[in-house]
Phi, psi and omega in degrees: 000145203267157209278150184234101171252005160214204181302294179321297213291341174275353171266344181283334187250003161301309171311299184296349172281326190297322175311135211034064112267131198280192200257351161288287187328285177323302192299321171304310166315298188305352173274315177302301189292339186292276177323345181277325153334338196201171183318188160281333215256349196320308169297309179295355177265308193318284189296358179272294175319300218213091190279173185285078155217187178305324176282343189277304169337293203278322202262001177274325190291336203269334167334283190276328177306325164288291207306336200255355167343301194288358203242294217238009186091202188296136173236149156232135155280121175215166171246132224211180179234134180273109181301148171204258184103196160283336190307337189296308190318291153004279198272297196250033150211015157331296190304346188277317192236352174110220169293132191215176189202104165307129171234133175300156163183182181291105163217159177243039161231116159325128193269011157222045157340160179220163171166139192280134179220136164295023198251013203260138167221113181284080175294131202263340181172081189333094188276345162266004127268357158295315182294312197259032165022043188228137177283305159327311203280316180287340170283304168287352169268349210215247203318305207275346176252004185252308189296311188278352129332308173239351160278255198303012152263307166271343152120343200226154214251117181225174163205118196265122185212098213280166171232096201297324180304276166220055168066353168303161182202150168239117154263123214232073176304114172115340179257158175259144168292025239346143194316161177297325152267045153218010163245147181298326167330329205241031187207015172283134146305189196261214187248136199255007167274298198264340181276099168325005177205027168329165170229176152270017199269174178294297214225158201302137188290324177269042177242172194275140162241143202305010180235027156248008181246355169285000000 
């Protein structure tokens, strides 16, 4: 890989993961360089420090508000009310017990519990999609390898949720992300001013559609 000495040139090789690769493939890479960052053992020390509750939430949200500026631009911390629930359960014991699946039944805890959290981190205007004008490159490179990441690697629940409008993004520590037909992300068109290979189709041609995500 060619030496990366600014900005322009990490959106220039963000492009080029996407060319011949499909959008599980993209994601997976981004996945590969995250995990080569760091130890081996790292998620499993991440859950040990920071088990699924409100302080783990609030103090990663708090975190990622300082560490990721030079990446994605102005960040603010705020507090908002969060689904949580059984979906946490769902999501952050997987790696303990295997496959697991929410079933309706008689209970009496909502399986979309709700709760107010410092744990919202407000990108005010998202500068690696302000730099590539690609709705693809932002879903698959950034929201679908970060979210999966600290939900089913660590353990901890996240849902990243970009604004398409104006370029704003909530990463939303303590919420899970919602299945892939059911998020607006995956039903943006593309951006027909910036994106060099727009389309006319409903949703940008390089995002996963859910029966390539089975």
């Amino acid at each position: 890989m060619e030496h990366i000495s600014g900005y322009d040139d990490f959106v220039t090789v963000s492009k080029e993961i996407m060319k011949g690769r499909s959008p599980l493939e993209q994601q997976m890479l981004v996945r590969q360089v995250l995990f080569s960052l760091m130890p081996d053992n790292m998620p499993q020390v991440f859950r040990k420090i920071f088990p699924p509750n409100q302080s783990s939430h609030e103090i990663n949200a708090f975190i990622a508000s300082l560490g990721f500026k030079w990446l994605v631009g102005e960040m603010e911390l705020k507090k908002d009310t969060l689904k949580s629930g059984l979906w946490l359960q769902v999501f952050g014991f997987k790696w303990l017990v295997g496959e697991m699946e929410l079933r309706k039944d008689s209970l009496k805890v909502s399986p979309t519990e709700q709760r107010e959290q410092r744990s919202v981190v407000l990108i005010k205007k998202c500068r690696y999609l302000e730099a590539s004008g690609c709705v693809g490159l932002c879903t698959n490179l950034c929201k679908i390898p970060t979210q999966s990441f600290f939900t089913d690697d660590c353990g901890l629940a996240l849902n990243m949720v970009p604004n398409f409008e104006d370029l704003s993004c909530e990463m939303r520590f303590g919420e899970p992300p919602p299945p892939i037909e059911e998020d607006d992300a995956f039903k943006q068109p593309c951006f027909q001013f910036t994106c060099p290979t727009s389309s006319n189709l409903p949703a940008c041609p390089k995002l996963a559609s859910p029966a390539s995500d089975n």
